[in-house]
N, C-alpha and C positions, 0 to 999 in steps of 0.2 A: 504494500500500500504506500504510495507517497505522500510526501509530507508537503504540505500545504502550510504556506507560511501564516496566514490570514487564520490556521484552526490550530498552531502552535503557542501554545502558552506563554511559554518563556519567550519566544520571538515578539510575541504580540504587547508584551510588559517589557521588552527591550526596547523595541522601537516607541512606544509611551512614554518610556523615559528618557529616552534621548530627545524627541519632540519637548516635552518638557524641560529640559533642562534648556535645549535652544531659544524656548522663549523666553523661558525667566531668564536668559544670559543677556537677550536682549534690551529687556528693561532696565535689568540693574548694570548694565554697562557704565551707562552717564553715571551713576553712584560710586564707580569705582566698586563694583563688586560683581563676585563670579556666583554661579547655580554652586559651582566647589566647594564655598565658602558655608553654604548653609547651613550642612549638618553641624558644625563649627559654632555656627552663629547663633541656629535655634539650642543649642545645648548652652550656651552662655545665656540668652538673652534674660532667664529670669536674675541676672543680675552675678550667681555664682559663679566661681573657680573652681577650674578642675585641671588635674596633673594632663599632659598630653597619651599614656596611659589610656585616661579613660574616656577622654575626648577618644580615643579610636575604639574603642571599644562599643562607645553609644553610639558610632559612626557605622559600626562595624566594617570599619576599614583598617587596612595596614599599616604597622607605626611607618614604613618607609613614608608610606604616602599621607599620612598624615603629618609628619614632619615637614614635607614639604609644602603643604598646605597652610601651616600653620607659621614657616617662615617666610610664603607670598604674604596672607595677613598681617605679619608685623611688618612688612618691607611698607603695605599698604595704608598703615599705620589701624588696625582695626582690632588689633588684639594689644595687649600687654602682656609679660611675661614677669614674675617674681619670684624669688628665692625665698622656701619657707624657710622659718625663722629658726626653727627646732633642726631642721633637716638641710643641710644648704645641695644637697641631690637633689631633691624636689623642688621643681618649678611647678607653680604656680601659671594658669591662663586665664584671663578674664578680657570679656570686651574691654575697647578701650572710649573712651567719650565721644567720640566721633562715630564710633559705631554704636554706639546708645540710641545715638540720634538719630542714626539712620533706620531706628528698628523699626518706628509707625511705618515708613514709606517701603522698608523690604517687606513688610507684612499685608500690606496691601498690594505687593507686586504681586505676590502668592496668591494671594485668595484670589486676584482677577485672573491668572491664568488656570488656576484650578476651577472658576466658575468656568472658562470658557471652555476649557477639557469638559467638564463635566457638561454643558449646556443643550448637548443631543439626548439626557436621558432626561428623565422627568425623576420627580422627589424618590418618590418608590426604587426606581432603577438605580440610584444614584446609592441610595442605603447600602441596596444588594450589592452594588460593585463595590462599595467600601469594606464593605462585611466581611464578601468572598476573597477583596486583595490581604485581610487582616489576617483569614484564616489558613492562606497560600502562602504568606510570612510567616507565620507561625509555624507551617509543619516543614518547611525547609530550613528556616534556625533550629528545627529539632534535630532532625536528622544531621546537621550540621555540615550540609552542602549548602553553604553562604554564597 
């Protein structure tokens, strides 16, 4: 039987995600910020710090490539980095004020491309896809093919 790209799962939530990251790269261009920088971003923005550690972990991405990520944002100036006080191994990362600020205006980039992702199903549909992408996360973090 062949495979059809348009009835492949993982092809079909690849290509979503790359669509989506093209447009949120889009808008937040003029901000000085990449779709990269998010998982980064939304994990600070309630204000905490966290080791880079487990900034990749809530990422679940790579320290390589988390490292690099997180030395574009400070080149960018949107992170800060500190030496704990007890531990001087441990760095410390927290937004830095310039990306405080930008938080209203990336949180609004978001939701308008995810209204417009989502604007061909109706409320009902919309739950369902949510539901079904939570529960297709869930059993590939178990399994632990990330």
């Amino acid at each position: 039987m062949p495979l059809t790209r348009t009835k492949s799962a993982g092809y079909m939530t690849n290509w979503a995600a790359r669509l989506f990251a093209r447009a949120i790269d889009q808008k937040l261009k003029p901000m000085g910020m990449s779709s990269g920088y998010l998982p980064v971003f939304f994990a600070l923005a309630d204000g905490s710090a966290r080791t880079q550690k487990q900034l990749a972990l809530d990422a679940g991405i790579e320290q390589p490539t988390m490292a690099a990520t997180l030395n574009r944002m400070e080149r960018d100036g949107l992170i800060e980095r500190e030496r704990d006080s007890e531990d001087r191994r441990i760095t410390h990362i927290r937004l830095s004020a310039d990306a405080r600020a930008k938080a209203k205006d990336i949180q609004t980039i978001v939701n308008q491309v995810n209204e417009t992702a989502l604007s061909g199903l109706n409320t009902l549909e919309q739950r369902v896809f949510l539901d079904a992408l939570g529960k297709v996360t869930a059993a590939l973090s178990r399994s632990g093919d990330q």
